[in-house]
C-alpha positions in Angstrom: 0.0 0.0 0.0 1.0 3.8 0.2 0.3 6.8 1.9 0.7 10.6 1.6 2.5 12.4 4.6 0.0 12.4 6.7 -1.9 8.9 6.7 -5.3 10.9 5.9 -5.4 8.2 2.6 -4.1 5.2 1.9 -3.8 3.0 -1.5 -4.4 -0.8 -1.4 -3.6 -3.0 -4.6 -7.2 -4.7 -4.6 -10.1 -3.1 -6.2 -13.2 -4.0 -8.0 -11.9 -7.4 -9.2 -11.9 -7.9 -5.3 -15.7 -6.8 -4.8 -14.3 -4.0 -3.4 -16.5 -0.9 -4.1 -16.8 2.8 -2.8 -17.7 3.3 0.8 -16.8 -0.4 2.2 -15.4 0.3 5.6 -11.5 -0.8 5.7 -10.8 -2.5 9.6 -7.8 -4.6 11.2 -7.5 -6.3 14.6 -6.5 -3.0 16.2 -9.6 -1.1 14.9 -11.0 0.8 12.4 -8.9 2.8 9.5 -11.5 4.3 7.4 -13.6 3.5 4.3 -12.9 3.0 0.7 -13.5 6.4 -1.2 -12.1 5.4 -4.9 -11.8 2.2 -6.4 -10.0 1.0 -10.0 -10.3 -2.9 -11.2 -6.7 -3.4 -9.1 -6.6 -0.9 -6.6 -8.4 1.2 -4.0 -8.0 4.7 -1.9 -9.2 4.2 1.5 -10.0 7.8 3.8 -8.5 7.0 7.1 -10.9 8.0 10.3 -8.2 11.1 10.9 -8.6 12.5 7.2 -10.7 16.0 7.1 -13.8 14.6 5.1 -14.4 11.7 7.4 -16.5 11.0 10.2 -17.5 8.3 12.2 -20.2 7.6 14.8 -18.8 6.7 18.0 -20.3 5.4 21.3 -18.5 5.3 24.5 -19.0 1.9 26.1 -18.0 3.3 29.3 -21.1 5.9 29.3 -22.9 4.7 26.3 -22.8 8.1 25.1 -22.8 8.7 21.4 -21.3 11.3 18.9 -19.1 11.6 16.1 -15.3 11.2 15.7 -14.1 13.8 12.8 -10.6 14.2 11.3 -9.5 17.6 11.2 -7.1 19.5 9.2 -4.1 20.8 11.7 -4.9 17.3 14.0 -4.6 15.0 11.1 -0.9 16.3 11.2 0.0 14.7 14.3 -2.3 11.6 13.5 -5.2 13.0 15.8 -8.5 12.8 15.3 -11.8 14.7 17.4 -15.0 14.2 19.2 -18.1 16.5 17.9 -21.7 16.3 18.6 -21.6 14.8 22.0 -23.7 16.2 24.8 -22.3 19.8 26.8 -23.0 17.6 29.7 -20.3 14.6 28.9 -18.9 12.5 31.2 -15.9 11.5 28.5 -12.3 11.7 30.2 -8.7 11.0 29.1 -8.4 7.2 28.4 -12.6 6.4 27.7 -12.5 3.9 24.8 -14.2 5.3 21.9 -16.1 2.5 19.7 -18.0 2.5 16.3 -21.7 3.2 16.9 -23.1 1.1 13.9 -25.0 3.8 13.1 -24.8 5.3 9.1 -24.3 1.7 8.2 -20.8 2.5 7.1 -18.8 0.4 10.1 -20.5 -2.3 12.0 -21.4 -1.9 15.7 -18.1 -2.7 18.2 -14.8 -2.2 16.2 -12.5 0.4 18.5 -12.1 3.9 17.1 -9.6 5.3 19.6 -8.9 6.4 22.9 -9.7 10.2 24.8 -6.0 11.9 25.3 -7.4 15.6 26.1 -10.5 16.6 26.7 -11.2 20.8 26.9 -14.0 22.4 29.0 -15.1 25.8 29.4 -15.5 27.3 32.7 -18.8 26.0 33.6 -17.8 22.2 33.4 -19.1 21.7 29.4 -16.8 19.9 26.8 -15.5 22.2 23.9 -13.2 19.9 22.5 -12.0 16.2 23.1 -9.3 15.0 21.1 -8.9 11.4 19.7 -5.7 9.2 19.3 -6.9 6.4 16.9 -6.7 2.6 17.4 -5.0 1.7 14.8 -1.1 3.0 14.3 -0.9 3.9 10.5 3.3 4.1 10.4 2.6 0.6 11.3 0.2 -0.9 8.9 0.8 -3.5 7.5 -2.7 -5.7 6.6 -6.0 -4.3 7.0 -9.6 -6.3 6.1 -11.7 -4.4 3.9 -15.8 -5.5 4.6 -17.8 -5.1 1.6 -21.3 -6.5 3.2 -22.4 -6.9 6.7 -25.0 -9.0 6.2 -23.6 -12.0 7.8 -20.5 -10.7 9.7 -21.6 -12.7 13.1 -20.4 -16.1 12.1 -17.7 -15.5 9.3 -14.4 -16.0 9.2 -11.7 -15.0 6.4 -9.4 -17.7 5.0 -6.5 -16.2 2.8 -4.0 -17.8 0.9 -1.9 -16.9 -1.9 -3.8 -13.4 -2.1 -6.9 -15.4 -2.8 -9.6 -14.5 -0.1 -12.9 -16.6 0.5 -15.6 -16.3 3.4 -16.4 -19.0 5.4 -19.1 -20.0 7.9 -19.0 -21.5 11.6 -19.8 -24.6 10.3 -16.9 -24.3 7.7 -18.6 -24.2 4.3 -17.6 -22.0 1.8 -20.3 -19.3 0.9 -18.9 -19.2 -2.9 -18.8 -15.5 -4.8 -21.2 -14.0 -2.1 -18.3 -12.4 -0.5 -18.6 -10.3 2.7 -15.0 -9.8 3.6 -12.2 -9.3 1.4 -8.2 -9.3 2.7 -6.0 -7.2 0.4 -2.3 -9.0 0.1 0.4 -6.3 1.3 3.1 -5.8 -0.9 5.6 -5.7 1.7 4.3 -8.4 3.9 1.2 -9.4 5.2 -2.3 -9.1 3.9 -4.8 -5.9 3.4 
């Protein structure tokens, strides 16, 4: 894969011949890294959760609040990300786990966003600004899973070999074309 500078978008070497398709959401086992915004018949530019343009709904299993995480411009620089349209009244502090709401229908319900590292209040006690240091550690990204379907994500699994990707059930039979999941072999190692 490659990056710009900043990690705000990142190129994987599968595209529509993978089922891949604009707006699948792109995960790994740390969390979530963003959704597919481009797609060619080999390739595919994915907008990672700290690039300007994206947004993610969040909720906060510690408080079960819910709100957005947003990339912004001068935070994407330093591979932050930030917490908008959650209530004046939040209870969020520095280390509160920040988890994909499932709403939008973009990422499924559960996959870790990030973690609180700053939160800013005015001087009556309500949040202005809480910033966002996301799951997953771009510099070292090596293999991410791109889902294009979550239809059935409960009880699959993803078997991979030789860049060749098929979904499989609990009870180990292959489901065929009718793809849900799709790992993207990494040129340097790994798979995508």
């Amino acid at each position: 894969y490659s990056t710009n500078n900043w990690y705000d978008t990142l190129e994987i070497n599968k595209g529509k011949n993978a089922a891949i398709a604009v707006g699948n959401s792109v995960v790994t086992s740390e969390g979530v890294v963003g959704r597919v915004i481009a797609v060619g018949e080999n390739w595919a530019t994915v907008s990672s959760v700290i690039n300007t343009g994206s947004a993610t709904g969040i909720r906060v299993p510690r408080t079960g609040e819910i709100g957005v995480v947003e990339g912004d411009g001068e935070l994407c620089m330093q591979g932050l990300c930030r917490v908008s349209f959650i209530g004046n009244e939040s209870g969020l502090i520095v280390g509160d786990l920040l988890e994909t709401s499932g709403s939008g229908g973009i990422y499924p319900e559960g996959f870790v966003v990030g973690r609180i590292t700053e939160v800013e209040a005015d001087n009556t006690g309500r949040i202005k600004n809480a910033l966002v240091q996301p799951a997953v550690d771009f510099a070292q990204l090596r293999e991410v899973l791109v889902i294009n379907g979550m239809a059935s994500m409960d009880s699959a699994a993803v078997s991979c070999s030789d860049g060749a990707c098929e979904l499989y059930k609990d009870s180990g039979s292959k489901t065929g074309s009718d793809t849900s999941f799709c790992a993207v072999r990494c040129p340097y190692g790994g798979f995508f």
